[in-house]
TORVEXNU-146486 format. One record per residue: residue number from 1; z, y, x of N, C-alpha, C, O in turn. Coordinates in steps of 0.2 Angstrom, whole numbers, plus 2048, in hexadecimal, padded with zeros to 3 digits. Each point is the difference from the previous one (the first is absolute). Last residue first. Example, Ala and Ser with C-alpha at 12.3 -4.5 7.8 and 13.67 -1.06 7.14 Angstrom:
<nodes>
(2 (823 7F5 840) (801 806 804) (803 805 7FC) (801 806 803))
(1 (7FF 7DE 7FF) (800 806 7FC) (800 806 804) (803 7FF 805))
</nodes>
This chain:
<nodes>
(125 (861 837 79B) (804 7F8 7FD) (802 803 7F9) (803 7FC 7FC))
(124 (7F1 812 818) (801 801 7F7) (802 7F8 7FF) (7FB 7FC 800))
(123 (806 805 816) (805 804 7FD) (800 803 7FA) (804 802 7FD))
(122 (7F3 7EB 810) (807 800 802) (802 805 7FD) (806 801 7FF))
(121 (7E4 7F9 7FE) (803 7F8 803) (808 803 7FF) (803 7FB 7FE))
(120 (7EC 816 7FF) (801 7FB 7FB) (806 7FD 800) (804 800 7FC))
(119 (7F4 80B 817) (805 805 7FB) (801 7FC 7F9) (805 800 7FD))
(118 (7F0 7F5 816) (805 801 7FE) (805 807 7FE) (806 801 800))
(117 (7E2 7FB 7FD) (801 7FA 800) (808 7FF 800) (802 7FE 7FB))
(116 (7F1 814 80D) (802 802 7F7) (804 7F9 7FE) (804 800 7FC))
(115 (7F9 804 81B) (805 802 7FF) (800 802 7F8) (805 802 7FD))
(114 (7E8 7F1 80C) (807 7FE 801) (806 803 7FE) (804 7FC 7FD))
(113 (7E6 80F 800) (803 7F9 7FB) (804 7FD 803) (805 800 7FB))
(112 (7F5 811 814) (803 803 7F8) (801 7FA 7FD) (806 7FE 800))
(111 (7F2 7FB 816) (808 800 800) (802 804 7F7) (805 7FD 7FD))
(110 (7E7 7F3 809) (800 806 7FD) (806 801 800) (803 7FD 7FB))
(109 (7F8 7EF 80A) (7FA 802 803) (801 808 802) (7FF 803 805))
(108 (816 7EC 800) (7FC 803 7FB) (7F9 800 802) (7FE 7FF 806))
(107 (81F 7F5 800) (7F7 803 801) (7FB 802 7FB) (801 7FD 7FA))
(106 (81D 805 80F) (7FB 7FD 7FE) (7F8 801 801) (7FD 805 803))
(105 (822 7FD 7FE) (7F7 802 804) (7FC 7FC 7FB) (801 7FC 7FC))
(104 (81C 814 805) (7FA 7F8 801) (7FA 802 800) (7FD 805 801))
(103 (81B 807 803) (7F9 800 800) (7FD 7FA 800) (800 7FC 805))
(102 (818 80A 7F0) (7FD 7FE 806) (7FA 802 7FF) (7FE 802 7FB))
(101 (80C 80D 7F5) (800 7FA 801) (7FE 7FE 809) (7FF 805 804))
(100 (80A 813 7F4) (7F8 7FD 800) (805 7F7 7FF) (806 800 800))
(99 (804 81B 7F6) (801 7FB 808) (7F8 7F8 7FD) (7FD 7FF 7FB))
(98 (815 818 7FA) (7FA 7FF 802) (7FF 7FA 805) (803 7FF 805))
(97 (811 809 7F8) (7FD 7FD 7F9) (7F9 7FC 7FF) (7FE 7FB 7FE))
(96 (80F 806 81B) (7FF 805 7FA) (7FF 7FD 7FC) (800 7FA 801))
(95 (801 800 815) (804 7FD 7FC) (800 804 7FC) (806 803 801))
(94 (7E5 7F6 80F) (803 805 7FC) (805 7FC 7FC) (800 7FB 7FD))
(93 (7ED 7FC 815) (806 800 7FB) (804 807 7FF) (801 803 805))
(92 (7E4 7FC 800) (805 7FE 804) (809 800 7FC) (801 805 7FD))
(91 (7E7 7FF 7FA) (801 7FA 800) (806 7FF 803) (803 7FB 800))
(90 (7F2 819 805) (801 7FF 7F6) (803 7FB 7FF) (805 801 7FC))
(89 (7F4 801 819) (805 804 800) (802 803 7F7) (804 804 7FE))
(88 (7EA 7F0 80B) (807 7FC 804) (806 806 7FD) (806 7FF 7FF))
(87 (7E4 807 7FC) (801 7F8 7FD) (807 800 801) (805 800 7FC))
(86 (7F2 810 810) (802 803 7F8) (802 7FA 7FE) (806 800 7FE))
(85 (7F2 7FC 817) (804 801 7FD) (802 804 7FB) (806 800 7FF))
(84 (7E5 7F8 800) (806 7F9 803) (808 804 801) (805 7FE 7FD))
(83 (7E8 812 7FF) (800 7FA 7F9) (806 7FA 803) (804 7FE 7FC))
(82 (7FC 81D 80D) (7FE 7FA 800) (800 7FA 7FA) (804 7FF 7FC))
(81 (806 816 80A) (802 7FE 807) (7FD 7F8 800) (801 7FB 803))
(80 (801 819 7EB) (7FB 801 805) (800 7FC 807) (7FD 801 805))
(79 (812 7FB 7E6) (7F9 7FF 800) (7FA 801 804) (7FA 7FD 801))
(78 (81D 80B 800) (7FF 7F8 801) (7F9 7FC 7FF) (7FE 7FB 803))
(77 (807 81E 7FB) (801 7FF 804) (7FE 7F7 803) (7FC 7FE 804))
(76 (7F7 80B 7E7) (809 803 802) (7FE 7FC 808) (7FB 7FD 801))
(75 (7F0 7FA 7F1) (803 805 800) (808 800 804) (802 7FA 802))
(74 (7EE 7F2 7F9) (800 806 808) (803 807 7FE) (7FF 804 805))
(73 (800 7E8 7EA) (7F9 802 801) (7FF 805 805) (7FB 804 801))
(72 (81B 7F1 7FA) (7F7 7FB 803) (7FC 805 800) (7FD 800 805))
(71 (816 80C 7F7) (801 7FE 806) (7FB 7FB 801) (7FC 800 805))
(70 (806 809 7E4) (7FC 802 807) (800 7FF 806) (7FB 801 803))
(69 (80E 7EF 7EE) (7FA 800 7FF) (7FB 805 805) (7FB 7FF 803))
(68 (81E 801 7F9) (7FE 7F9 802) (7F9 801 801) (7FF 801 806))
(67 (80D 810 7EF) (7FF 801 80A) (7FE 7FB 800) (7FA 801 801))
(66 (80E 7FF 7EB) (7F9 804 800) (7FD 800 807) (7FB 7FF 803))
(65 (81A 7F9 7F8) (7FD 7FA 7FE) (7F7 804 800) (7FB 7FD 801))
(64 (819 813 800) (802 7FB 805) (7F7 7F9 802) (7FD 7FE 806))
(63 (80A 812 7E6) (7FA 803 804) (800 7FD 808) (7FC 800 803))
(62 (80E 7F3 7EA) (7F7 802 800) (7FD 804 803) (7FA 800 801))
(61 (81E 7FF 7FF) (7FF 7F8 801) (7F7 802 800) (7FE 800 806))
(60 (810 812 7F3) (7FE 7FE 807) (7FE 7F9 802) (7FD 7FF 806))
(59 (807 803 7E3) (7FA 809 804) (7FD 7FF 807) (7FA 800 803))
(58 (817 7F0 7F0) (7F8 7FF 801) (7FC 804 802) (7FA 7FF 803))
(57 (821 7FC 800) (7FC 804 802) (7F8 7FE 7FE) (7FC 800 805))
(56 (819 7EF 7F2) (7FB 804 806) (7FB 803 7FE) (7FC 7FE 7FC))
(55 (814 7F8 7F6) (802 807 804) (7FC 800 806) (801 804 805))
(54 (7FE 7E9 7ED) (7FE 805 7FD) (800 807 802) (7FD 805 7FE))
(53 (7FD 7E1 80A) (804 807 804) (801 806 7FB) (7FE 806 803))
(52 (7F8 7E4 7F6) (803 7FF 806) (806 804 801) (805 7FE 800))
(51 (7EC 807 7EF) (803 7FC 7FD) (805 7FC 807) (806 7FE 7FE))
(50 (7EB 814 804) (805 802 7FD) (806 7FB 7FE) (806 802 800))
(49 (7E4 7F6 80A) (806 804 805) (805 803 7FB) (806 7FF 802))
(48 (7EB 7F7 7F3) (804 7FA 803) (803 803 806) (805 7FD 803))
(47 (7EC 812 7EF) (807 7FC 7FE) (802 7FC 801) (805 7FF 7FD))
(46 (7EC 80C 80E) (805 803 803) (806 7FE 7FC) (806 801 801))
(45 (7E4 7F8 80B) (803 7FD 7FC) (808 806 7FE) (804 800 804))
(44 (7E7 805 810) (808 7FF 7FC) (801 7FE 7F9) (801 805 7FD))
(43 (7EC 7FA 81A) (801 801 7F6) (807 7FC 801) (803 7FA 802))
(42 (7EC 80B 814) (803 801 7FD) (802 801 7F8) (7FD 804 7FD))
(41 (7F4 7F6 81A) (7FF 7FE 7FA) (808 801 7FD) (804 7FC 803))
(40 (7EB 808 816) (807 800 7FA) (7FF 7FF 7FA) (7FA 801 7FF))
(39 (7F7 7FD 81B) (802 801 7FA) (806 7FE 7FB) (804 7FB 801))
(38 (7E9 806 818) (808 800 7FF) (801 7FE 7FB) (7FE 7FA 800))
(37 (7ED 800 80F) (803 7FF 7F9) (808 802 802) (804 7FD 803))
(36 (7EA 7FC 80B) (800 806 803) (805 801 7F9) (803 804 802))
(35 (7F3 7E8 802) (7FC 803 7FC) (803 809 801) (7FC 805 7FF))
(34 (811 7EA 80D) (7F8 7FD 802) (7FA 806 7FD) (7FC 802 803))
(33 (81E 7FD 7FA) (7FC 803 804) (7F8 7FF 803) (7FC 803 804))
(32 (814 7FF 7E6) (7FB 7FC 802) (7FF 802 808) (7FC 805 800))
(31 (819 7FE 7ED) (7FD 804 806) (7FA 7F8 803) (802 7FB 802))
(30 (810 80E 7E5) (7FC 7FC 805) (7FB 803 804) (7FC 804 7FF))
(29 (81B 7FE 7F0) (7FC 804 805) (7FC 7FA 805) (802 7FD 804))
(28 (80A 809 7DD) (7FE 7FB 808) (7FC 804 807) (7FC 805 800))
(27 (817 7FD 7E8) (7F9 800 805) (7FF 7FE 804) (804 7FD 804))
(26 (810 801 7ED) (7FD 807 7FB) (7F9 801 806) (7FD 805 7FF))
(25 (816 7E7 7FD) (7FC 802 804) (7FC 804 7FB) (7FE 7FE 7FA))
(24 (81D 7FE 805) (7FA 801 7FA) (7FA 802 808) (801 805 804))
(23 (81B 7EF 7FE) (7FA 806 803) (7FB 800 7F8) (801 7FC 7FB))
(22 (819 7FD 80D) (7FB 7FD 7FB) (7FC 806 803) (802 805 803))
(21 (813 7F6 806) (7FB 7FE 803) (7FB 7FD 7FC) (7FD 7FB 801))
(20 (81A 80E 800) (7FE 7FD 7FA) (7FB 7FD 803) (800 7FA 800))
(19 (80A 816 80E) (805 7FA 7FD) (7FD 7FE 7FD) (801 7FA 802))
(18 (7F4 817 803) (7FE 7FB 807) (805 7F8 7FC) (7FE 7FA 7FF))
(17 (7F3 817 7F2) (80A 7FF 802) (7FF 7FA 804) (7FE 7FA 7FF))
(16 (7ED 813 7F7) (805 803 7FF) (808 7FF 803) (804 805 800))
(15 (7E0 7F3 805) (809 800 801) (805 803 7FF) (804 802 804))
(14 (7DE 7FC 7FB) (805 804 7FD) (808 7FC 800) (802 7FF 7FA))
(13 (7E5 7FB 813) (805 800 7FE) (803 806 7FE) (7FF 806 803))
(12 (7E9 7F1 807) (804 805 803) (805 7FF 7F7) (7FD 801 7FB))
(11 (7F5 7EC 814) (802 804 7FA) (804 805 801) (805 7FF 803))
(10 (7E8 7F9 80E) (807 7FF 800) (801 805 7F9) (7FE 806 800))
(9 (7EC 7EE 815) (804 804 7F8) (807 7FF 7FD) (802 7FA 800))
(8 (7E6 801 814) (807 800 7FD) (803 803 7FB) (7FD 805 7FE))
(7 (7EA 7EC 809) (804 806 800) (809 801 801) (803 7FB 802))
(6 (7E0 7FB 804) (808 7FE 801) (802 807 7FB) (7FD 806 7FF))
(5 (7E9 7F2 7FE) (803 804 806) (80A 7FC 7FC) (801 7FC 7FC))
(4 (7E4 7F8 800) (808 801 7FF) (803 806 805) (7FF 800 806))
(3 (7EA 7F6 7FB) (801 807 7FE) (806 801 7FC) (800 805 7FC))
(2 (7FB 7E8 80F) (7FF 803 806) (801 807 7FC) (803 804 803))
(1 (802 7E2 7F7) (800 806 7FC) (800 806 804) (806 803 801))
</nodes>
């Protein structure tokens, strides 16, 4: 399968309560680097965040969750240092609300279908 490219990708999480340790995946971040491919996919669910977390911040939680996506497509500071590390450093651990899953891999033709693929798979459930 020679026109397979590699990717990686990691669910970007809502954790209201380290103690409790329930999350809501509200996106995804995957990086192609064969196809040169940043990209985000962001959507909040916000009744089953209410239903979670009711006192959390939505305002900020969405302008927080908005960076996700500029930072792939090269804008702000983090953005401008690159597809791989922008990558790494979206994905790098965070003990905050906000925070990514492990990063996993996989293969594709077309990294967009991938990453529409898992926004299905994991976060409009």
């Amino acid at each position: 399968m020679p026109d397979l490219s590699s990717y990686d990708y990691a669910y970007v999480r809502v954790m209201p309560s380290e103690a409790r340790g329930e999350y809501i995946n509200v996106g995804v971040i995957l990086f192609c680097r064969t196809k040169r491919f940043l990209g985000a996919r962001i959507e909040v669910d916000e009744a089953r965040l209410r239903a979670l977390a009711p006192e959390l911040d939505l305002e900020t939680l969405r302008r927080h969750l908005a960076l996700i996506p500029e930072i792939c497509a090269g804008r702000g500071p983090i953005g401008e240092l690159g597809q791989a590390e922008s990558f790494h450093w979206l994905v790098s651990p965070h003990n905050t609300v906000l925070r990514t899953s492990p990063v996993h891999c996989g293969l594709c033709r077309d990294p967009e279908k991938a990453l529409e693929q898992l926004m299905r798979k994991a976060v409009r459930i």
